[in-house]
C-alpha positions, 0 to 999 in steps of 0.5 A: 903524165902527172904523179900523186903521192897522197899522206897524213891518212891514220887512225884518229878518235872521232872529234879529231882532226887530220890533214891530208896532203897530195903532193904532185910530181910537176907544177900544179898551174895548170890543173884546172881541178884538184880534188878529194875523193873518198871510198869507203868499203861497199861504197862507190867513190864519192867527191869530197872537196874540190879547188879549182885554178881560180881559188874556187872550192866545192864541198860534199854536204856531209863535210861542209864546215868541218873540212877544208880543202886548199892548193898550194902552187909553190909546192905543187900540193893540194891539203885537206884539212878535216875536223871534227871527224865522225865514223862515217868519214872512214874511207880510202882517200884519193886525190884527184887532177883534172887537165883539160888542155887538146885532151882532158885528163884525170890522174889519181893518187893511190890512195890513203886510210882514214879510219875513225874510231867512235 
């Protein structure tokens, strides 16, 4: 069993930046995947960003060049930095762990706020 605790959701002005962490209740050596995940109201949830265990990064279009998304093994927390946020980035942010060992697993934090204001 994996814990999420995700932070550093707010209310900022569009043009503004946020960096957003999601620390994990045990070593994150073996996820295969941590990912961000967004859903905004009325809207299914989409991928973000995702870093795989070899360092490897994937992006939405609509973040490329603005966010950033990162791991840190020694602390057991994955970040994603957005700049230069818009309205549209408005959404609940969940991080997301993906396992595959006899079994693959995903595990969710709970969620955090974005709001971005024009």
């Amino acid at each position: 069993q994996v814990q999420l605790v995700e932070s550093g959701g707010g209310l900022v002005q569009a043009g503004g930046s946020l960096r957003l962490s999601c620390a994990a209740s045990r070593s994150i050596l073996s996820f295969n995947t941590m990912g961000w995940y967004r859903q905004a109201p009325g809207k299914q949830r989409e991928l973000v960003a995702s870093v795989y265990s070899g360092g490897n990064t994937k992006y939405a279009d609509s973040v490329k060049g603005r966010f950033t998304i990162s791991r840190d093994s020694a602390k057991n927390t994955a970040y994603l930095q957005m700049n230069n946020l818009k309205s549209e980035d408005t959404a609940v942010y969940y991080c997301n762990a993906h396992i595959i060992s006899t079994q693959t697993y995903n595990f969710w934090g709970q969620g955090t706020q974005v709001t971005v204001s024009s």
